[in-house]
C-alpha positions as semicolon CSV with decimal commas, in nm:
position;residue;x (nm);y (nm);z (nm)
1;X;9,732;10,221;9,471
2;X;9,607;10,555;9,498
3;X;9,271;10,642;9,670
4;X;8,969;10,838;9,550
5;X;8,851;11,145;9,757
6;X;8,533;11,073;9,988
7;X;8,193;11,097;9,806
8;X;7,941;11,283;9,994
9;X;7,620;11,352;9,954
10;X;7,440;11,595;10,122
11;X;7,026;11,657;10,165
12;X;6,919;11,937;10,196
13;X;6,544;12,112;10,052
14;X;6,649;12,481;10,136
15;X;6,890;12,588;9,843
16;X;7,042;12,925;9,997
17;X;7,142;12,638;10,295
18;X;7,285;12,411;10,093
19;X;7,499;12,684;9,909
20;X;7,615;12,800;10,257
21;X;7,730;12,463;10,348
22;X;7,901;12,408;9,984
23;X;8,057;12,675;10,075
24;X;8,178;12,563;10,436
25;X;8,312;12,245;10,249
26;X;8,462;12,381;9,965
27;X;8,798;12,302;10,044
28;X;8,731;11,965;10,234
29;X;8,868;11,633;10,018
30;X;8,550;11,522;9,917
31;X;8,313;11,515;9,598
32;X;8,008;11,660;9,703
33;X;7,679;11,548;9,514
34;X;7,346;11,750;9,616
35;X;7,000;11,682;9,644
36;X;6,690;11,929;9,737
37;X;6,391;11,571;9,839
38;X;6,392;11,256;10,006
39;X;6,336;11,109;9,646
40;X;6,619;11,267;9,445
41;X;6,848;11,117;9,793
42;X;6,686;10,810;9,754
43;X;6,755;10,750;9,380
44;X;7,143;10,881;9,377
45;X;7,164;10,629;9,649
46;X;7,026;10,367;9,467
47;X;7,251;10,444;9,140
48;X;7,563;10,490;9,370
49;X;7,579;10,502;9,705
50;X;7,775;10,778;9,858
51;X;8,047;10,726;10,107
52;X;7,844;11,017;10,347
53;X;7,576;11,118;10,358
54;X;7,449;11,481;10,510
55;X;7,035;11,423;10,554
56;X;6,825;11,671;10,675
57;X;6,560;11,502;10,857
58;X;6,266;11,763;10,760
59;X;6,239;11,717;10,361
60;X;5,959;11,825;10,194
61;X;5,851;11,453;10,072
62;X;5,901;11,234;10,329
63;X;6,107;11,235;10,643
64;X;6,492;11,132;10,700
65;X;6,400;10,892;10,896
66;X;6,261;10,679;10,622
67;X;6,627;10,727;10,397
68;X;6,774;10,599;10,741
69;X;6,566;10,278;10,783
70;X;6,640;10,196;10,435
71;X;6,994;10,221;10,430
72;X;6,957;10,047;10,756
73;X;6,759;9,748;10,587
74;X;6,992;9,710;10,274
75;X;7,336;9,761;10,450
76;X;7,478;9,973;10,224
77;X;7,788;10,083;10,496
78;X;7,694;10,453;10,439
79;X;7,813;10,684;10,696
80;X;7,527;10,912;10,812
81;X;7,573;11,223;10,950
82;X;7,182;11,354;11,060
83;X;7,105;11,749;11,041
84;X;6,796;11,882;11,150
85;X;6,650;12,212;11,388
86;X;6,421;11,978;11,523
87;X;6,683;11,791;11,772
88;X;6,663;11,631;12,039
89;X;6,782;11,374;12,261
90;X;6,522;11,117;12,165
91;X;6,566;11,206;11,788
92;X;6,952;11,121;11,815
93;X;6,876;10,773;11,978
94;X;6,630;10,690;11,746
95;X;6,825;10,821;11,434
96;X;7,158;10,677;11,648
97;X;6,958;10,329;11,653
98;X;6,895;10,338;11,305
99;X;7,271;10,407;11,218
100;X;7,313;10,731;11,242
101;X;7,717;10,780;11,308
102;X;7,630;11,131;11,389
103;X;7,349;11,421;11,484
104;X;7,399;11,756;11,430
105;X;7,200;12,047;11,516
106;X;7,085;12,386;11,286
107;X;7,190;12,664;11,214
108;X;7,562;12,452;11,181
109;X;7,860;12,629;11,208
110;X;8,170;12,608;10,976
111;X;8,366;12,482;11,198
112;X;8,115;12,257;11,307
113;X;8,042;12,119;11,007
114;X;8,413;12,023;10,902
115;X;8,483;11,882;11,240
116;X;8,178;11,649;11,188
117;X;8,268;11,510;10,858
118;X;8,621;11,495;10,919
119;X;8,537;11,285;11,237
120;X;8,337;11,071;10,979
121;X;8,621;11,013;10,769
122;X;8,802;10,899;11,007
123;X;8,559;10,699;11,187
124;X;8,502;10,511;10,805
125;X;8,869;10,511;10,713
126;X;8,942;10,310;11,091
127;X;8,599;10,112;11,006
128;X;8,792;9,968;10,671
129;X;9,088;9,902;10,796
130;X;8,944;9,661;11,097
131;X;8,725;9,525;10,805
132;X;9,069;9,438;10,617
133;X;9,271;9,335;10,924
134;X;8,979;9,038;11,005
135;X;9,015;8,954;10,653
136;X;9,337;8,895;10,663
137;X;9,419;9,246;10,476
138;X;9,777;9,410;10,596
139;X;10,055;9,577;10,444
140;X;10,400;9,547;10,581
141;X;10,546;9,815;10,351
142;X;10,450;10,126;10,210
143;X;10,641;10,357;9,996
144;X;10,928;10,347;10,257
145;X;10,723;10,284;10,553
146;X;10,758;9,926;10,720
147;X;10,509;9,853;10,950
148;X;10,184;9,648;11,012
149;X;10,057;9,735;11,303
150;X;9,691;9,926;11,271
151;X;9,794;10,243;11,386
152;X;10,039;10,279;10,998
153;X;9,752;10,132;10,809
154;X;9,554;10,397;10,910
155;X;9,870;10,610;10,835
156;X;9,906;10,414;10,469
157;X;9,534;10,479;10,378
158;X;9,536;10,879;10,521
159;X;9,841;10,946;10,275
160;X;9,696;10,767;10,000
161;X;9,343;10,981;10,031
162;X;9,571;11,321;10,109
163;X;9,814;11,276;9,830
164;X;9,510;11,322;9,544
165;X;9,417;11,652;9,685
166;X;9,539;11,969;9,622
167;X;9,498;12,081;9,976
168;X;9,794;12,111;10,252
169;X;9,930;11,862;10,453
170;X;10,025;11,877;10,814
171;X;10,247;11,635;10,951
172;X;10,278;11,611;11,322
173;X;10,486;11,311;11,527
174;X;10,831;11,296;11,772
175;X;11,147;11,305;11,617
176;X;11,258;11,028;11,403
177;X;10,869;10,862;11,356
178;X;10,941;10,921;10,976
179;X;10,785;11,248;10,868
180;X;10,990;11,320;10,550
181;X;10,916;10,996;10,442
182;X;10,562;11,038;10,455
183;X;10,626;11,362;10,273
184;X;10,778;11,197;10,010
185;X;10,484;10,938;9,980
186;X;10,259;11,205;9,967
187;X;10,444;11,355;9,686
188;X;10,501;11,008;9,488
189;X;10,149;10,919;9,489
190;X;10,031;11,265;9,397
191;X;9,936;11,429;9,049
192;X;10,247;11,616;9,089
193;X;10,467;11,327;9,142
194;X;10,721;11,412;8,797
195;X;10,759;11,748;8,921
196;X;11,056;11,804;9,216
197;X;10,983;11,767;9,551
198;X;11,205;12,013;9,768
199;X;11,300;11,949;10,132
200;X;11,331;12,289;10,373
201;X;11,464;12,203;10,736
202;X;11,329;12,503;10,884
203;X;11,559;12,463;11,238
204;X;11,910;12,364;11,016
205;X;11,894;12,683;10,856
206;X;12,000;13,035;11,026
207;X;11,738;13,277;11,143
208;X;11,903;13,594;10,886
209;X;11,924;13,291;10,580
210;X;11,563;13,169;10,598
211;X;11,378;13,429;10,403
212;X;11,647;13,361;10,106
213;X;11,616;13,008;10,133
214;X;11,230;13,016;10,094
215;X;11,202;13,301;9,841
216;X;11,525;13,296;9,663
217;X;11,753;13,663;9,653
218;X;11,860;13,907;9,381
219;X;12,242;14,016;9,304
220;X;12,347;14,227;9,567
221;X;12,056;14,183;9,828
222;X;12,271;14,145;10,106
223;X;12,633;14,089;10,187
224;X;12,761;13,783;10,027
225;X;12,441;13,792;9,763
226;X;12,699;13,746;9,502
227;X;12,474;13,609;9,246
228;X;12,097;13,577;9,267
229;X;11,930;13,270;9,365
230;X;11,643;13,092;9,290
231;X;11,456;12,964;9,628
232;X;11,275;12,655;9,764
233;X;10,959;12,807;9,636
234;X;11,056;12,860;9,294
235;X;11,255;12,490;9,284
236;X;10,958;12,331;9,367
237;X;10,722;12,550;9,117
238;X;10,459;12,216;9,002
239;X;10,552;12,061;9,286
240;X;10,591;12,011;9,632
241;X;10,794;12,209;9,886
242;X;10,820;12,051;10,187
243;X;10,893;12,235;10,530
244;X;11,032;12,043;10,766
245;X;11,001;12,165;11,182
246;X;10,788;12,484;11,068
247;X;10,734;12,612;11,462
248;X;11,128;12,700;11,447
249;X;11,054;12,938;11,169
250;X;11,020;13,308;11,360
251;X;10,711;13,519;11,356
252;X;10,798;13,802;11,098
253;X;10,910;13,520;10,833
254;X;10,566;13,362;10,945
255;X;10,384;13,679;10,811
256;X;10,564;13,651;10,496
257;X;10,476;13,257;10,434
258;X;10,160;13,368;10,547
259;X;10,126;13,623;10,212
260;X;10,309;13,370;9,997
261;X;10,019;13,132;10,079
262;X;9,725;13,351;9,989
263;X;9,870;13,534;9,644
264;X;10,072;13,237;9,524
265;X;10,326;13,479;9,423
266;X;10,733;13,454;9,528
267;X;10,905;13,813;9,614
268;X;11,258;13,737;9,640
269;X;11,482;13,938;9,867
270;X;11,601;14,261;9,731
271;X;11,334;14,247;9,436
272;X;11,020;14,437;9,405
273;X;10,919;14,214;9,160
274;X;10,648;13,901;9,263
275;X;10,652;13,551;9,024
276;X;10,329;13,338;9,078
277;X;10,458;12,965;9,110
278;X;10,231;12,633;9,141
279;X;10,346;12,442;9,468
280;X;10,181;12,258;9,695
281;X;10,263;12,254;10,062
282;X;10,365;11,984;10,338
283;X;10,479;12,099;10,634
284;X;10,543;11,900;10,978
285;X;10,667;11,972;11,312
286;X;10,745;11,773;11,621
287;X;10,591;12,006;11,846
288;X;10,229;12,062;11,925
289;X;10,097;12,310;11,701
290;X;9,797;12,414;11,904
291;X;9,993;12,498;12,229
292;X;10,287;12,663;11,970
293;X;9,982;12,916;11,844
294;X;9,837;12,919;12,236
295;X;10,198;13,027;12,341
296;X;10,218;13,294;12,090
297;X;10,495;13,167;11,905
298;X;10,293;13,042;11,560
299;X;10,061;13,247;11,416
300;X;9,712;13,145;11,423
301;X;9,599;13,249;11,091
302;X;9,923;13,077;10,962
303;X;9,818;12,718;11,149
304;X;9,424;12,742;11,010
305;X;9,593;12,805;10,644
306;X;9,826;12,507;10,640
307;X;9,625;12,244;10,932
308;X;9,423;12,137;10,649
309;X;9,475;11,768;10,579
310;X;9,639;11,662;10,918
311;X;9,875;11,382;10,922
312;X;9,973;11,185;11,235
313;X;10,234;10,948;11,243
314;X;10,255;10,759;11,556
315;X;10,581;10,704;11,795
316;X;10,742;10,405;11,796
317;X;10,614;10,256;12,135
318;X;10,252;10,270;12,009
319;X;10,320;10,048;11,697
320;X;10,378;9,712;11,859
321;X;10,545;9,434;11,649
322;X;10,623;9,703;11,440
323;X;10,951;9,736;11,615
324;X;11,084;9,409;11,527
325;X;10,959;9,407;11,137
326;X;11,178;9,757;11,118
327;X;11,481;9,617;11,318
328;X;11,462;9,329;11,131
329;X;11,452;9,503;10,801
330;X;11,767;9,769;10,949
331;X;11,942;9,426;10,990
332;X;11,922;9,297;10,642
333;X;12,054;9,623;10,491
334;X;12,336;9,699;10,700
335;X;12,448;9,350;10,714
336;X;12,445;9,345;10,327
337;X;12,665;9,700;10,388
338;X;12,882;9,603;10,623
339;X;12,956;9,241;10,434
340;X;12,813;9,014;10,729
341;X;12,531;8,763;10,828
342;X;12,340;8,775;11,054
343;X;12,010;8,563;11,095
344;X;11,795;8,785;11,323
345;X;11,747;8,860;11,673
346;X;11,704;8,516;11,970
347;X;11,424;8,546;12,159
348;X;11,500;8,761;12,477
349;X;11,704;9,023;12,208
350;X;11,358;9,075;12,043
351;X;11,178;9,066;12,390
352;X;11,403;9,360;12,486
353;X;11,339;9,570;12,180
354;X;10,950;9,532;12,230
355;X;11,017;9,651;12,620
356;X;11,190;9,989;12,553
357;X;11,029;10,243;12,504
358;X;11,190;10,413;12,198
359;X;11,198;10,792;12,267
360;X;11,439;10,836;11,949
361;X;11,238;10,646;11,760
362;X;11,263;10,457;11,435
363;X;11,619;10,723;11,391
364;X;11,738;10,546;11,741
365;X;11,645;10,187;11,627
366;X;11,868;10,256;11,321
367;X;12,116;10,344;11,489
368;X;12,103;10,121;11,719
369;X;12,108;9,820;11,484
370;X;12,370;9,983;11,272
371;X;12,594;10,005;11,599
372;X;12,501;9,643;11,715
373;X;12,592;9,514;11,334
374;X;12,927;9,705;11,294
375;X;13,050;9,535;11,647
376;X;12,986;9,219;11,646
377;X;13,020;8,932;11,401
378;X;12,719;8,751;11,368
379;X;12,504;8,524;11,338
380;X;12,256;8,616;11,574
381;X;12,172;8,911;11,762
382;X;12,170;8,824;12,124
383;X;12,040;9,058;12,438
384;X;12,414;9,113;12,536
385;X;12,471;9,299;12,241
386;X;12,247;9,547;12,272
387;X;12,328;9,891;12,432
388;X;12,312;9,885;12,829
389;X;12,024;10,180;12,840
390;X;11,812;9,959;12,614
391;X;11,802;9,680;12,850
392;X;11,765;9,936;13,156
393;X;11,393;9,867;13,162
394;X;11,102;9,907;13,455
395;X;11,099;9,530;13,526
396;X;10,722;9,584;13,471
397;X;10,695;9,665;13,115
398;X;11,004;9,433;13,027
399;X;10,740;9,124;12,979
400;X;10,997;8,867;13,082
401;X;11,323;9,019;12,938
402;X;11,514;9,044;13,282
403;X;11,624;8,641;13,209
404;X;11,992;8,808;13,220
405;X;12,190;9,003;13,450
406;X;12,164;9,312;13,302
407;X;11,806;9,362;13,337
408;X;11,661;9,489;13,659
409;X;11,458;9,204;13,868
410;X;11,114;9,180;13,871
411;X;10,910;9,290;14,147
412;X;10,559;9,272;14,275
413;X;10,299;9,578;14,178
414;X;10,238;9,816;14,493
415;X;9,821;9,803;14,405
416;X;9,701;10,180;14,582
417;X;9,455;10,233;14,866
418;X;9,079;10,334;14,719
419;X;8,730;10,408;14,737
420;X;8,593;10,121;14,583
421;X;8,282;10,274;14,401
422;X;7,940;10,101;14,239
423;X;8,013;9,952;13,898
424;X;7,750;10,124;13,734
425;X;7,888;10,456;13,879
426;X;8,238;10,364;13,707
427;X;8,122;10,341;13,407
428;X;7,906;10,650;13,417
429;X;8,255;10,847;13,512
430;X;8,462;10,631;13,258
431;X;8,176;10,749;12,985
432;X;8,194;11,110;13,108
433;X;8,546;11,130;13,142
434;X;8,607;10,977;12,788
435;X;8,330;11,269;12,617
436;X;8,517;11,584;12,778
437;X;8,821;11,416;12,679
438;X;8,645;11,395;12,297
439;X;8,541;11,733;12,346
440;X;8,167;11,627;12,344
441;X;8,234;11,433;12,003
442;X;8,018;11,164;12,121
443;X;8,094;10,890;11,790
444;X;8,453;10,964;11,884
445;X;8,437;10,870;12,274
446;X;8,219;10,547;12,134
447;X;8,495;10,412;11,934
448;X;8,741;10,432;12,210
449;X;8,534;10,309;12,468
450;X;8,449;9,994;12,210
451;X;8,093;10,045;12,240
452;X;7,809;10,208;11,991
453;X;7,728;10,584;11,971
454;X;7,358;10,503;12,063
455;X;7,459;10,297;12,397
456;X;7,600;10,674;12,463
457;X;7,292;10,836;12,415
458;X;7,093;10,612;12,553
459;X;7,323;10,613;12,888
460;X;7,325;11,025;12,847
461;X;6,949;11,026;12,805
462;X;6,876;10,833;13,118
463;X;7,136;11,007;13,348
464;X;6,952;11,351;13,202
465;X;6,631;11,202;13,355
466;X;6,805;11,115;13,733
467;X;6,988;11,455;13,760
468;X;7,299;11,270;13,692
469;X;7,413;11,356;13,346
């Protein structure tokens, strides 16, 4: 099933402000609804109500305030996002209290502004799927994913809600946590899914071959242009070119993908000539981008083009159970391969997959299981099968596994000599800790910390007032 983009509407009574901000959003996955009173805002809510909602507190017939306690009253699950050059600390607690997921001061930034409503996204996109996990909503597999745990859903739902925009994707994530296959998702469940999706592994191919590989080459270019050649670019012209490990690609070809991006237009190699071509991009990396730009080996203006839609796909050793539904399901397949049986795993085999720690991931569980399958006959999979490494766990995070020689013993935890501080002070640290750690994103640090944006405030208003904030 594919997802609609977000709906948001934003309220706002100064036009040349709400044309700014349009304009800020224009390229943000959302359908954007305006309107310049309280009472237009209060009657598109009442026909439909918007997934977000962007209120100005100061409107010309009534205050925000009043939009909030409604919404409030009738439970409507709209994500607020409050905007006003009146702020304060007491405004954001009251408006917080009222259900406010957010409080912005004016004049808003660009940058500002997108962070915001991407955080709200996110926030209601993590708010739906612990709404489906308590009733009983999961799904194992997803258009080659297998997985369960929380962390995927969220995965499942961000590619559904990317893959309808035209906008590009970054994947980030470790080796072997899946990313062409949640390029290939992306592609399936897009508009442009009966047009060819082309694959570009930026670090397979050689430095001087790159720029031909992406644009394609004329007769005679180079030595060994024999013929000319049509590139990735031009293969995937309606579709979707995908470029796998992009922080490999050097700076000068960076420039060029960099030009490609803003005209649209494909210059092959030893051609003067430039072909516009309709392609959508997906890119992914296993690095950091961020510290890749702060090192000076990515362009900045090159990561701001293409980190539009970011896509995270989470290691191995954050997904839980996870590990044993995809084991189980690299079982079935290369038992059917291989011509064996084999019934699954006994209970201190699947103990010692959920204690290592996967650095490969999901590529070293397949491996793994493929190795395990070709060796041994069957039926079962027991811990004496498994590679030695796997099994050489910290006894503490083997959760029972070391019932066999090859596991190290168990031993007792070493607890630390410390300060043993005032409860209330931990929690004003923990609190304080968790919002530079959020980079002041206050909603964020709430949902971590399992505890309301307001309870925030209200703790942040009250240290303010002691000296202690």
């Amino acid at each position: 099933m594919q997802q609609s983009q977000a709906s948001l509407l934003m309220v706002e009574d100064s036009t040349p402000l709400a044309a700014v901000y349009q304009a800020y959003l224009k390229d943000e996955p959302l359908v954007l609804s305006l309107a310049n009173s309280g009472q237009a805002a209060m009657e598109a809510i009442r026909r439909q109500p918007p997934d977000i909602l962007l209120l100005d507190l100061q409107l010309p017939d009534m205050s925000g305030m009043e939009i909030l306690r409604f919404l409030n009253e009738q439970q409507l699950g709209v994500c607020v996002i409050v905007m006003t050059g009146h702020g304060s600390v007491d405004l954001a607690v009251e408006a917080m209290r009222l259900g406010a997921h957010d409080f912005i001061s004016k004049p808003v930034s660009a940058e500002r502004l997108r962070v915001t409503l991407r955080n709200s996204l996110h926030y209601r996109q993590l708010d739906r799927l612990v709404n489906h996990y308590r009733n009983g909503f999961q799904r194992e597999r997803f258009e080659g994913f297998v997985g369960a745990s929380l962390a995927m859903q969220e995965v499942y739902a961000r590619i559904e809600t990317a893959a309808a925009s035209k906008a590009t994707i970054f994947i980030t994530g470790e080796s072997g946590t899946g990313k062409e296959v949640c390029a290939e998702a992306i592609h399936r469940l897009s508009p442009r899914h009966a047009q060819p999706f082309v694959a570009l592994n930026c670090a397979a191919i050689p430095r001087e071959l790159m720029e031909s590989e992406i644009f394609g080459h004329v007769k005679g270019a180079f030595t060994g242009a024999v013929n000319e050649r049509t590139g990735a670019a031009g293969k995937a012209d309606g579709g979707t070119l995908f470029m796998d490990e992009l922080c490999e690609m050097d700076l000068e070809l960076q420039s060029k993908l960099l030009r490609f991006l803003q005209t649209g237009a494909v210059q092959k190699v030893g051609s003067s000539q430039s072909v516009k071509v309709d392609v959508r991009i997906v890119c992914a990396t296993n690095r950091d981008p961020l510290q890749e730009v702060a090192a000076g080996r990515f362009r900045e203006d090159l990561y701001y083009r293409l980190h539009v839609i970011p896509v995270h796909l989470p290691p191995l050793r954050e997904r839980g159970d996870d590990v044993l539904r995809i084991a189980e399901h690299f079982l079935h397949d290369f038992s059917l391969e291989e011509g064996k049986v084999f019934t699954g795993f006994t209970e201190t085999a699947r103990r010692a997959l959920l204690a290592y720690a996967w650095p490969g991931n999901i590529r070293q569980l397949q491996n793994i299981i493929r190795q395990v399958v070709v060796m041994n006959p069957g039926p079962e999979i027991r811990v004496e099968m498994l590679p030695a490494h796997l099994l050489a766990v910290p006894a503490a995070s083997a959760g029972g596994v070391q019932e066999t020689s090859a596991m190290q013993p168990a031993t007792p935890p070493v607890m630390p000599s410390a300060v043993i501080l005032p409860l209330a002070e931990v929690e004003r640290q923990a609190i304080l800790e968790a919002i530079a750690a959020c980079e002041g994103n206050i909603p964020q640090a709430a949902r971590l910390l399992e505890v309301s944006p307001s309870t925030l405030y209200r703790k942040l208003q009250s240290w303010q007032k002691t000296g202690k904030a």
